[in-house]
ROSE-4610 file (N, C-alpha, C; in Angstrom, 1 decimal, always signed):
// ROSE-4610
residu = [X/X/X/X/X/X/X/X/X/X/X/X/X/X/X/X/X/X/X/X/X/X/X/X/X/X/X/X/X/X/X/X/X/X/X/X/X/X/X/X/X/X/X/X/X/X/X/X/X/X/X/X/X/X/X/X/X/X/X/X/X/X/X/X/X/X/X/X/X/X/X/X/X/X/X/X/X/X/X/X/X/X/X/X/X/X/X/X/X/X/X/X/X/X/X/X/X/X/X/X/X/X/X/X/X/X/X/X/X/X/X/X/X/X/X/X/X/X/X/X/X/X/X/X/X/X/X/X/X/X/X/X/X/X/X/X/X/X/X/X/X/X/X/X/X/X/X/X/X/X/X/X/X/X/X/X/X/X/X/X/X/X/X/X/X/X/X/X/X/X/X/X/X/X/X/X/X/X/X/X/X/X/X/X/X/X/X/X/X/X/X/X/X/X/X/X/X/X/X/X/X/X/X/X/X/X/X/X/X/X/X/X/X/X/X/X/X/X/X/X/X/X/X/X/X/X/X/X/X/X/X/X/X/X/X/X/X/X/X/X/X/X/X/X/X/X/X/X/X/X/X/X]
num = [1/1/1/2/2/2/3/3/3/4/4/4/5/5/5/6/6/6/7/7/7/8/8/8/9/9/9/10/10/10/11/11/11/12/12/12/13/13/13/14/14/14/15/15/15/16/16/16/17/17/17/18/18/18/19/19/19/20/20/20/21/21/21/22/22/22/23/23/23/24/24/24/25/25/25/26/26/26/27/27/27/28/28/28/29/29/29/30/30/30/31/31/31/32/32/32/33/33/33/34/34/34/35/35/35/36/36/36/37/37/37/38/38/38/39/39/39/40/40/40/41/41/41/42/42/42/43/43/43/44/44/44/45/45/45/46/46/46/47/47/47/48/48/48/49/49/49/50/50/50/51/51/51/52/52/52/53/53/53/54/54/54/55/55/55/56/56/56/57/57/57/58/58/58/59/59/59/60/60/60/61/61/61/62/62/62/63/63/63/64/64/64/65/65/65/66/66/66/67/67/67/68/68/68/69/69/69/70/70/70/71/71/71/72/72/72/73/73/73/74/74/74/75/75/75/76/76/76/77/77/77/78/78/78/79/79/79/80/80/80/81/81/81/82/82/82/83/83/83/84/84/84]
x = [+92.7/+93.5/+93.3/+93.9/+94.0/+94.2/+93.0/+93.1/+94.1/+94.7/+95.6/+95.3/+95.5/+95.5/+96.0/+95.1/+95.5/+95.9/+96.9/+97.0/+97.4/+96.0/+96.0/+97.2/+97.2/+98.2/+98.9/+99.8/+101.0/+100.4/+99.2/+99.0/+98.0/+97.8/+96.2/+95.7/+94.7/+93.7/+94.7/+95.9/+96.6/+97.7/+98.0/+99.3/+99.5/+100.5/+100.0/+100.2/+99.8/+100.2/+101.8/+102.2/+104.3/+104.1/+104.0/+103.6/+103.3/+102.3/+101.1/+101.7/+102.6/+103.4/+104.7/+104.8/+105.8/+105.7/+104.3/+104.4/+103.6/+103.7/+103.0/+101.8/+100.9/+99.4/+99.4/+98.1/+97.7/+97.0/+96.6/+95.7/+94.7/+93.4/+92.4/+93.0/+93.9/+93.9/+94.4/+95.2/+95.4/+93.9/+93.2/+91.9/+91.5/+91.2/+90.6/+91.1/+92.0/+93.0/+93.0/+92.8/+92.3/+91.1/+90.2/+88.7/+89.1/+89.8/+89.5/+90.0/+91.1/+91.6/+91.2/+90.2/+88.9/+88.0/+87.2/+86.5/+87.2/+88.4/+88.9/+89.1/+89.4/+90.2/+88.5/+87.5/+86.5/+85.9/+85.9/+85.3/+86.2/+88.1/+89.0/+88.4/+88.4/+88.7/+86.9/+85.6/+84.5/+84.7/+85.8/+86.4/+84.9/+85.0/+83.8/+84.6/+85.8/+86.2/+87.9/+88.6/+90.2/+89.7/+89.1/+89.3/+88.7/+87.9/+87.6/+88.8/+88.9/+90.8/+91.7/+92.3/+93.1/+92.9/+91.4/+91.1/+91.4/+90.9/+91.3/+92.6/+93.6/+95.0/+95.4/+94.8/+95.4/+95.2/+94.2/+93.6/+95.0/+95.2/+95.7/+97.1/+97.6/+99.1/+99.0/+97.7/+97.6/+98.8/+99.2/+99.6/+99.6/+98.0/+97.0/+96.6/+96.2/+94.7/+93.5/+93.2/+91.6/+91.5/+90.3/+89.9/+89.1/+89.1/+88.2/+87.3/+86.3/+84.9/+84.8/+85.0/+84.7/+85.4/+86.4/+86.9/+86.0/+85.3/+85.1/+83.3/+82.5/+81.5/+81.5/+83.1/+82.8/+83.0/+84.3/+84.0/+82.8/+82.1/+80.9/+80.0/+79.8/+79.0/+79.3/+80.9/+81.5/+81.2/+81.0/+80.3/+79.1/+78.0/+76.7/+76.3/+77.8/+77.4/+77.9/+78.5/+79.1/+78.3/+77.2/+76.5/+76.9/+78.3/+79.0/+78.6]
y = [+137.0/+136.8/+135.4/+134.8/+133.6/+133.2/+132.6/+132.3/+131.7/+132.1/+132.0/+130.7/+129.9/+128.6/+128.5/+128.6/+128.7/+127.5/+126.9/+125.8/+126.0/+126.0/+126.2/+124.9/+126.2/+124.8/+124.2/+124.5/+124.7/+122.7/+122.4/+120.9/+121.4/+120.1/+120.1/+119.1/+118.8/+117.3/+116.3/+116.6/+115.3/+115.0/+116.1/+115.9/+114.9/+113.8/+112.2/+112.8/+111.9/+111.5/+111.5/+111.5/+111.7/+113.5/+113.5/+114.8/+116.2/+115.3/+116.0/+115.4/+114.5/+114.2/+114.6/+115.0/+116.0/+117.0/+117.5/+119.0/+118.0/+116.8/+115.8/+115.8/+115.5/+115.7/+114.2/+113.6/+112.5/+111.8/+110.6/+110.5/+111.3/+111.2/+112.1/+113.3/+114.0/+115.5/+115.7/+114.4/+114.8/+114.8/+113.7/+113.9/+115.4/+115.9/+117.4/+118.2/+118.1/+119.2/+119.5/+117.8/+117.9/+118.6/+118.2/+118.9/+120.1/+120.9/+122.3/+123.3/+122.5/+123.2/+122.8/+121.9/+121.8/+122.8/+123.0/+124.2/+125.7/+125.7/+127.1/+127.4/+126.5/+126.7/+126.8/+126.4/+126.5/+127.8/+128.2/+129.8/+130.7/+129.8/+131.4/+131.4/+130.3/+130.2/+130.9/+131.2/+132.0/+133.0/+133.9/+134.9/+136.3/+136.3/+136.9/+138.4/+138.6/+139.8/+140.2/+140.8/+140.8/+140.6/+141.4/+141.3/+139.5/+139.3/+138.0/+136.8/+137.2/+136.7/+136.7/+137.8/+137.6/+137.2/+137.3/+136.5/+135.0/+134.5/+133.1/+132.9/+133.7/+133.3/+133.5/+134.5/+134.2/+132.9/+132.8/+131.3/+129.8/+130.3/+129.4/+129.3/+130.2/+130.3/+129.9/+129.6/+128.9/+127.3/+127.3/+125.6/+124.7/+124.8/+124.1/+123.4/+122.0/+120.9/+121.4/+122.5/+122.8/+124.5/+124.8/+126.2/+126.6/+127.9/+127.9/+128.0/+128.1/+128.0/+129.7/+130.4/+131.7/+131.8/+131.1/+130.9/+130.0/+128.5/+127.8/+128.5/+129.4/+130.5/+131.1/+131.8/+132.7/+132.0/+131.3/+130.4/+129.5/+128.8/+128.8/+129.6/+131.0/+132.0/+132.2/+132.1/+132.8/+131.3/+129.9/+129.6/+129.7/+129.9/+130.0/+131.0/+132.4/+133.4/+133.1/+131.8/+131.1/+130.2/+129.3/+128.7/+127.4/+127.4/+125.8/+125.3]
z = [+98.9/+100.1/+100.7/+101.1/+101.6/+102.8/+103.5/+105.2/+105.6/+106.9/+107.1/+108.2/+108.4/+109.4/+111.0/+112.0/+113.2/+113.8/+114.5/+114.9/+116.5/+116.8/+118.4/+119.3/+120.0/+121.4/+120.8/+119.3/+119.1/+117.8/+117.9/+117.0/+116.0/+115.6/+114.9/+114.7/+114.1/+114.5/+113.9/+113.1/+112.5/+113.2/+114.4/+115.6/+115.8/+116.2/+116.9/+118.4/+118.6/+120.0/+120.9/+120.0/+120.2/+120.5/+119.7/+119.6/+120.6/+121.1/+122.7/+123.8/+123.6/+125.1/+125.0/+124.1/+124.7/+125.4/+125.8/+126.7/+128.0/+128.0/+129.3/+129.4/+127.9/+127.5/+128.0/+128.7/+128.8/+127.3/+127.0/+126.2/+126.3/+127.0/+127.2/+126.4/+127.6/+127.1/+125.4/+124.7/+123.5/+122.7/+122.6/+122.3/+122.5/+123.5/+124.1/+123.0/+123.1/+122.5/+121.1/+120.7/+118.9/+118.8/+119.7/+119.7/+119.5/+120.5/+120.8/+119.4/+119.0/+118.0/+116.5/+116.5/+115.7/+115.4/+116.9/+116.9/+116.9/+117.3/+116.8/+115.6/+114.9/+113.7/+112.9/+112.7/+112.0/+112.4/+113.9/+114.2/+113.1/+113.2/+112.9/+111.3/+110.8/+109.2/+108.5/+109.6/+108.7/+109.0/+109.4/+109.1/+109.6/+111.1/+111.8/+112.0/+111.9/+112.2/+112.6/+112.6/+113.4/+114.7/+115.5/+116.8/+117.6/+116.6/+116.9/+116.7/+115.5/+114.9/+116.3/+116.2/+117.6/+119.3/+119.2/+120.6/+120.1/+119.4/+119.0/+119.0/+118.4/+118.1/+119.5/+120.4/+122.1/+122.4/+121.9/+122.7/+122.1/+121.0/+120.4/+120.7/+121.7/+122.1/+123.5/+124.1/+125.3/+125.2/+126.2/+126.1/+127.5/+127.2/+128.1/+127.4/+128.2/+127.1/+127.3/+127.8/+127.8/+128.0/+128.0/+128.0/+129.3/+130.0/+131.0/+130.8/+132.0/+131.6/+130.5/+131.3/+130.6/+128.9/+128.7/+127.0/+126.6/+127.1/+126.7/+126.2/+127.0/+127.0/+125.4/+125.8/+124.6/+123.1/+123.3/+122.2/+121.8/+122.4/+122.1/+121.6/+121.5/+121.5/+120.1/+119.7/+118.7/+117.7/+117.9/+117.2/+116.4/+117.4/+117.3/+116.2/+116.5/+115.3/+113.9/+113.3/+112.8/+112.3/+112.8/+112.9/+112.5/+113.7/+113.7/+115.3]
């Protein structure tokens, strides 16, 4: 079976910049936003579990440049058990 690829907030680290302003991303926030969907995409792709899977793919239908503190918690967490 073959992992399936999450591409949070609708980009991914090769989005340009045309791209992220189109939803009125600043510089900064396109940076951020490569980040974030960097680290989601390496939590989704070591394959920790479905329910972990779909909290991430919620996260990834956000279309925000950043995470709250409490997503930005758990996602961290859900690294650590990853050991990214």
């Amino acid at each position: 079976m073959s992992a399936v690829i999450l591409i949070p907030f609708h980009f991914n680290s090769d989005s340009s910049d045309e791209q992220m302003r189109s939803f009125n991303y600043l510089p900064a926030e396109c940076q951020q936003v490569r980040e974030v969907c960097d680290r989601i995409n390496r939590v989704y792709l070591s394959g920790l579990g479905e329910s972990v899977q779909m909290f991430l793919e919620s996260l990834g239908k956000l279309k925000r440049a950043y995470l709250t503190q409490l997503e930005e918690k758990v996602l961290s967490l859900l690294e650590l058990e990853t050991g990214g």
